[in-house]
N, C-alpha and C positions, 0 to 999 in steps of 0.2 A: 544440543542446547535445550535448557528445558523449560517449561513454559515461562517462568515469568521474566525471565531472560530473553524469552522471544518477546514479552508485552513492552520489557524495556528498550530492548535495541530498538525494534519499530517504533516507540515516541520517541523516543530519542533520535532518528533521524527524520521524523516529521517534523518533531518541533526547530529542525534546522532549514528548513524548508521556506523560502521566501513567500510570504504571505500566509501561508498555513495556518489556522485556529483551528483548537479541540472546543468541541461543541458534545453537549447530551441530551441530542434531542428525544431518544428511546428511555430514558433515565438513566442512573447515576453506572447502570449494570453494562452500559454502552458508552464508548469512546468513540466519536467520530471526529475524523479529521476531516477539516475541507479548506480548499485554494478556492477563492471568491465565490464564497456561495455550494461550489460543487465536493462533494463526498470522494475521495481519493482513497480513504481507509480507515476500517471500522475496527474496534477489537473488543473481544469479551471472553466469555465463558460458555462454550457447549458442554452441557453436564459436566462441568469441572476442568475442563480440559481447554484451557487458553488458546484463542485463535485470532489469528489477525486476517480483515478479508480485504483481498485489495485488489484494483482494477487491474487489468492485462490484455494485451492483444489477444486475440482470439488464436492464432494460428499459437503464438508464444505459449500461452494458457494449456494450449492442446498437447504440448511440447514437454512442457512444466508438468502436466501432470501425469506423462507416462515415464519421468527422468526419474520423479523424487515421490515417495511414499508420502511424504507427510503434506502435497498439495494435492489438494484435492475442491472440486467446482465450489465457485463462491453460495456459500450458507445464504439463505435466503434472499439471493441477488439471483440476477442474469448469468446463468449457468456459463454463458457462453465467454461473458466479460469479466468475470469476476472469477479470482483464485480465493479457496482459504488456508491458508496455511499455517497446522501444528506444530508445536516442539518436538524436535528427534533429532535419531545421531546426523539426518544428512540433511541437517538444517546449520547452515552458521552464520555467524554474523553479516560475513559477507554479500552471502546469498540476501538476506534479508533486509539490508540497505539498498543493496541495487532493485529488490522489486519493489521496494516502496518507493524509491526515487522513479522508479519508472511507471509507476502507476498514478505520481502526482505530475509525470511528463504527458501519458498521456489524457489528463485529466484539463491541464494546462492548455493544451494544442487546441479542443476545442472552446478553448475562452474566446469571445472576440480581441483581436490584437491587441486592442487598448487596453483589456484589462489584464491581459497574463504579465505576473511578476518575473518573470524569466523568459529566454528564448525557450521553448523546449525543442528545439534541435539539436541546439548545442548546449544547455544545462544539465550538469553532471555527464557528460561525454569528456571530462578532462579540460577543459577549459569552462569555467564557470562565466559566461556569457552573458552580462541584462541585455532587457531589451534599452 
């Protein structure tokens, strides 16, 4: 996949994302998405080179980054929570809806109840579940 193929599949499965808004709050050279309030996924340009950076489980993160070349620790986030991830052969679409659907799941989990637009237990596990 190559970059901006990776910049497209990622909004394009943010923007299906219940509640989700793209914000720039870095400027125009920054996309962030966020579920009420909270940042789930950023994307831009490291010297040229499109990246999307998005939240992860730590243990997953640690997982993810010795499976796949092109993930590597989140760009100026929390090393430990955050992935970023570039265009390459063992990157595909797949791959790259499921970690942004799972990085607005676990972004969603710590909303207070009232506010998550989804269950995220069961959102995007196959049955698309509100709350």
């Amino acid at each position: 996949m190559n970059g901006s193929a990776l910049h497209k599949t990622a909004a394009d499965c943010a923007e299906e994302l219940p509640g989700a808004q793209l914000e720039h709050p870095f400027g125009p050279d920054w996309e962030v998405y966020k579920v009420r309030g909270k940042v789930f996924m950023l994307m831009t340009e490291v010297p040229g080179r499109p990246v999307v950076i998005l939240k992860a489980d730590p243990d997953e993160a640690d997982a993810l980054r010795q499976q796949y070349n092109h993930i590597t620790p989140g760009y100026h986030m929390n090393k430990k929570h955050w992935i970023t991830l570039e265009s390459g052969e063992d990157i595909d679409k797949e791959l790259v809806r499921e970690l942004v659907t799972d990085s607005y799941r676990l972004v969603v989990t710590h909303l207070p109840r009232a506010e998550r637009p989804v269950d995220p237990h069961t959102y995007g596990t196959g049955t698309r579940a509100a709350r």
